[in-house]
C-alpha positions in Angstrom: -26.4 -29.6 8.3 -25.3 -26.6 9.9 -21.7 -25.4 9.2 -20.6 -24.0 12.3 -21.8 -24.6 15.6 -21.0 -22.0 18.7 -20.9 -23.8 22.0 -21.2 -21.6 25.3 -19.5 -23.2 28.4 -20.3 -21.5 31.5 -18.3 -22.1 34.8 -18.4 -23.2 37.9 -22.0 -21.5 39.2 -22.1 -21.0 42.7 -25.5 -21.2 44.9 -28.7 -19.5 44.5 -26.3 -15.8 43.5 -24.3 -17.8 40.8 -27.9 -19.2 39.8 -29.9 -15.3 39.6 -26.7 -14.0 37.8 -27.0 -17.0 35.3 -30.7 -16.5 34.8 -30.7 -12.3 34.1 -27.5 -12.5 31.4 -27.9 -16.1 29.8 -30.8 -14.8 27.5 -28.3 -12.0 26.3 -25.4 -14.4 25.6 -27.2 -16.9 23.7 -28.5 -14.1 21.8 -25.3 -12.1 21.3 -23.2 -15.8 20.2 -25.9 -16.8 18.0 -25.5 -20.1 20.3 -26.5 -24.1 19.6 -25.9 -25.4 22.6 -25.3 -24.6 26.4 -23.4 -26.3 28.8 -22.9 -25.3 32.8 -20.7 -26.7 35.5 -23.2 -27.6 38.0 -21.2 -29.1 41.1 -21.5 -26.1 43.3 -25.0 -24.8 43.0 -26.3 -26.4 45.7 -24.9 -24.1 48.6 -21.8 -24.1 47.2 -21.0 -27.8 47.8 -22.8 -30.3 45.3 -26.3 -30.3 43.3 -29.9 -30.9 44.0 -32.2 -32.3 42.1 -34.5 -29.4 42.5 -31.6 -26.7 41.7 -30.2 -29.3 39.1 -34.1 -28.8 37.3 -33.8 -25.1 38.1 -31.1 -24.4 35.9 -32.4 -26.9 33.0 -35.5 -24.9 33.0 -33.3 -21.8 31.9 -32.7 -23.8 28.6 -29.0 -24.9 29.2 -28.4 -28.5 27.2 -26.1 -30.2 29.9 -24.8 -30.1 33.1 -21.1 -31.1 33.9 -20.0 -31.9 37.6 -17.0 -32.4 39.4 -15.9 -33.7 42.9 -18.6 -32.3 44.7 -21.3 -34.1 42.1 -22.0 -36.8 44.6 -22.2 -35.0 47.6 -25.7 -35.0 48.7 -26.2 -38.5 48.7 -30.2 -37.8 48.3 -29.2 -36.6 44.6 -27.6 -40.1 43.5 -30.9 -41.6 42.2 -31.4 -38.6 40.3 -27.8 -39.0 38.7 -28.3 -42.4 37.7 -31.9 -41.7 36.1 -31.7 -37.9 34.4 -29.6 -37.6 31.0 -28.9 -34.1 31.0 -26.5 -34.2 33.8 -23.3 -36.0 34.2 -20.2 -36.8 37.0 -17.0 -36.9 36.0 -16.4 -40.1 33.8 -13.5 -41.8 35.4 -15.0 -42.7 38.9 -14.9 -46.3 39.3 -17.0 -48.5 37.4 -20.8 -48.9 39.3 -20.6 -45.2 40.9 -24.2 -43.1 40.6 -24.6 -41.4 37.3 -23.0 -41.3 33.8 -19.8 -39.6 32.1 -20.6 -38.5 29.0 -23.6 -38.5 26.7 -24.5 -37.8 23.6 -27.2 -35.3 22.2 -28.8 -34.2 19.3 -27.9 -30.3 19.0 -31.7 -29.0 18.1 -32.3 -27.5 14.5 -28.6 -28.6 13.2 -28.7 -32.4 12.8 -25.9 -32.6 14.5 -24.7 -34.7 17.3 -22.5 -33.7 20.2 -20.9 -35.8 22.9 -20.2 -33.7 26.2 -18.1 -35.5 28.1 -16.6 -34.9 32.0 -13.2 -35.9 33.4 -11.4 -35.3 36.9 -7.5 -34.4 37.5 -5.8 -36.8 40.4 -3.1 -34.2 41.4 -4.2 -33.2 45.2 -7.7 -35.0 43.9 -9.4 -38.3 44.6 -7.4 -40.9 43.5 -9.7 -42.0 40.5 -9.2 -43.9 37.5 -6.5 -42.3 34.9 -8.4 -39.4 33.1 -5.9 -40.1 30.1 -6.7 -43.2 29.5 -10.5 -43.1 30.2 -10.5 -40.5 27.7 -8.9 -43.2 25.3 -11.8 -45.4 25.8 -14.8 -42.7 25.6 -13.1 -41.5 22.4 -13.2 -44.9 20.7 -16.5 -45.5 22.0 -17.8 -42.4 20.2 -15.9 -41.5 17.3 -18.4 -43.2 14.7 -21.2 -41.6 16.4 -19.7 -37.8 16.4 -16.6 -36.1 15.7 -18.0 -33.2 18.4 -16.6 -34.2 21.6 -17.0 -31.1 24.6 -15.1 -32.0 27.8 -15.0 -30.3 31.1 -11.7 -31.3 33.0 -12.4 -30.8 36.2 -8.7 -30.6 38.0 -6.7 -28.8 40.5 -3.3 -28.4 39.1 -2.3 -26.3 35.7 0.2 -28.9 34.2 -2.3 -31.5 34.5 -5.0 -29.6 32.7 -2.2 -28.5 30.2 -1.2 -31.8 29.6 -5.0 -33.1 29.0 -5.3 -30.8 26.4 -2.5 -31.6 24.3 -2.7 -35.2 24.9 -7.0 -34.9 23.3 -5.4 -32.6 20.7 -7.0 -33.5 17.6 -9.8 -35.7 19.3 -11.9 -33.5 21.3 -13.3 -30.4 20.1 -12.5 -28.6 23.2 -11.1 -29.0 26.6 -12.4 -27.1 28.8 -10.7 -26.3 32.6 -13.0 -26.1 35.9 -12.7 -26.7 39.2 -10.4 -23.4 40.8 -12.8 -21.2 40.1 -10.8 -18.3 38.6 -11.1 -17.9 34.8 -7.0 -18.1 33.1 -5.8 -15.7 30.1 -5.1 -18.8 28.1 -7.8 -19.8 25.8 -6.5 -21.0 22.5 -7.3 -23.6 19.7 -4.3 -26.2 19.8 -2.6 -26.8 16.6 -4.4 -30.2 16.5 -7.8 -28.1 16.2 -9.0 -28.3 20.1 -10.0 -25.5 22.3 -8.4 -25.1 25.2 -8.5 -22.9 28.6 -6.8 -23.8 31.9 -9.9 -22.5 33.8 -13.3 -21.4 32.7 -13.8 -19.3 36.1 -17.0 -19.1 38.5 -20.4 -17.7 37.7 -20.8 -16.1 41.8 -19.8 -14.2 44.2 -16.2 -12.6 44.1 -16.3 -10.9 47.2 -15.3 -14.6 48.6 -12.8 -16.8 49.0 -13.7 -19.1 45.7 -16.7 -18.3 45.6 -17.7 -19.1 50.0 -17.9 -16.8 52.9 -14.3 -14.9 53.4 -14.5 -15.0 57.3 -14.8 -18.8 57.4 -12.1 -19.4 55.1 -9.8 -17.2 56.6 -10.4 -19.1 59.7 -9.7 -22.4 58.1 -6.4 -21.3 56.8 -5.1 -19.7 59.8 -6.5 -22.1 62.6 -6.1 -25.8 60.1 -9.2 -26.6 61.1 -12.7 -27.5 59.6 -15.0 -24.2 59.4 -18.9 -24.1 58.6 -18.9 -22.8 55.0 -21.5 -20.8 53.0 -22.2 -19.2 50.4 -21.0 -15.8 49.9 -23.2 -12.8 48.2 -22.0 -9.8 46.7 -20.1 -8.6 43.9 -21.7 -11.3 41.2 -19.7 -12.1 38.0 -20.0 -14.2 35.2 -17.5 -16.3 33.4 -17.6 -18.8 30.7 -16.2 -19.3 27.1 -17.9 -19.4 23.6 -16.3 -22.1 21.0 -16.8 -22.1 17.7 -16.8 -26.0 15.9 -16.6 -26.5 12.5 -19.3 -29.3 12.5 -17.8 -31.1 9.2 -14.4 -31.6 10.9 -15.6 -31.3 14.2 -12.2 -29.2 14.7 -12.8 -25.4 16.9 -12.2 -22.5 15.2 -12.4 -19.8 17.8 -12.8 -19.7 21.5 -13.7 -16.5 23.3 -13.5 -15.9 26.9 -16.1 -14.4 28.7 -16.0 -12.4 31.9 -18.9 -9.9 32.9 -18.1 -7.8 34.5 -14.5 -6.9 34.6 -12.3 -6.1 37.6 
């Protein structure tokens, strides 16, 4: 069994220029990290606003492992047959019971013989009023700790504290906790005393010249008027952003997380 196991966790990719940026420097990263296992935040790259089967496939084909969501996963209601049926890709785990797709899975990590459970979770400060993350998380743990001690999971939440607080309440259960959701990437990335990874906020694989990633003229107008605007994607000045974790796979306990941002400001 390998030793140590380095994770890459790529945020929030944005449309078809978070998808072309993803595809000309993931090659590089995997290479440069020596990485096991990918993982990508997929809940925007269908113009911005939820995921397509067919751009769902598109960035599978790339050779990433997973696929996490968020609360734009079940957006495009032609995609929810799609959720329930393909493994690779997963909605935030605390919906209500019976909701399209899965929460977590679990997957062999390929030339290892390791196992890994990737797991997704959603905040319900200024959020959908979902099931209680921190207790869901409870249950998933239980339900998987005598399968794998390598638990990844993306908390997808608006709010700092509550992302804070997710991490040290998994402290010592997960491997890593992993922020998504507002789209810029925080200065925080640690390992917990516990032995979990943590970062407020992976950041967006896009467009910066945006408003989070959409067109700057029609969010402007949407905060100044209060009213809804036509959004799109924006286009220019592409940057990547993601995190590589190191896991002791004996312990299942991180021992380095590294932030990634290309390029810099």
């Amino acid at each position: 069994m390998k030793e140590n196991l380095n994770i890459l966790f790529i945020g929030d990719v944005i449309g078809d220029p978070g998808f072309n940026l993803l595809k000309s420097l993931l090659p590089s990263y995997i290479s440069k990290y020596k990485i096991d296992f990918v993982i990508v935040n997929s809940e925007n790259i269908s113009g911005g606003l939820g995921v397509l089967e067919k751009d769902a496939e598109k960035l599978l084909s790339l050779g990433i492992d997973v696929l996490t969501g968020g609360n734009h996963s079940l957006d495009k209601i032609q995609t929810h047959k799609y959720l329930n049926e393909a493994e690779k890709i997963l909605r935030p785990f605390n919906y209500p019971k019976g909701v399209y797709g899965k929460g977590y899975g679990i997957y062999d990590i390929k030339n290892s013989g390791v196992k890994i459970c990737v797991a997704n979770f959603q905040g319900r400060v200024y959020m959908k009023p979902l099931d209680c993350p921190f207790r869901a998380f409870d249950f998933l743990y239980e339900k998987v700790k005598d399968i794998t001690n390598i638990i990844i999971v993306d908390f997808h939440a608006e709010v700092t504290a509550e992302k804070i607080a997710f991490g040290w309440y998994c402290d010592g259960r997960a491997s890593a906790v992993l922020g998504t959701h507002t789209h810029i990437q925080t200065a925080d990335n640690r390992v917990l005393p516990g032995g979990t990874a943590y970062i407020t906020d992976v950041g967006m694989t896009g467009p910066y010249d945006s408003v989070i990633g959409m067109n700057k003229e029609s969010s402007l107008r949407r905060f100044l008027f209060q009213t809804p605007q036509k959004h799109s994607t924006a286009e220019n000045d592409l940057r990547f952003a993601g995190v590589f974790v190191e896991i002791n796979s004996n312990s299942g306990k991180a021992t380095k997380i590294e932030r990634i941002f290309f390029p810099e400001f």
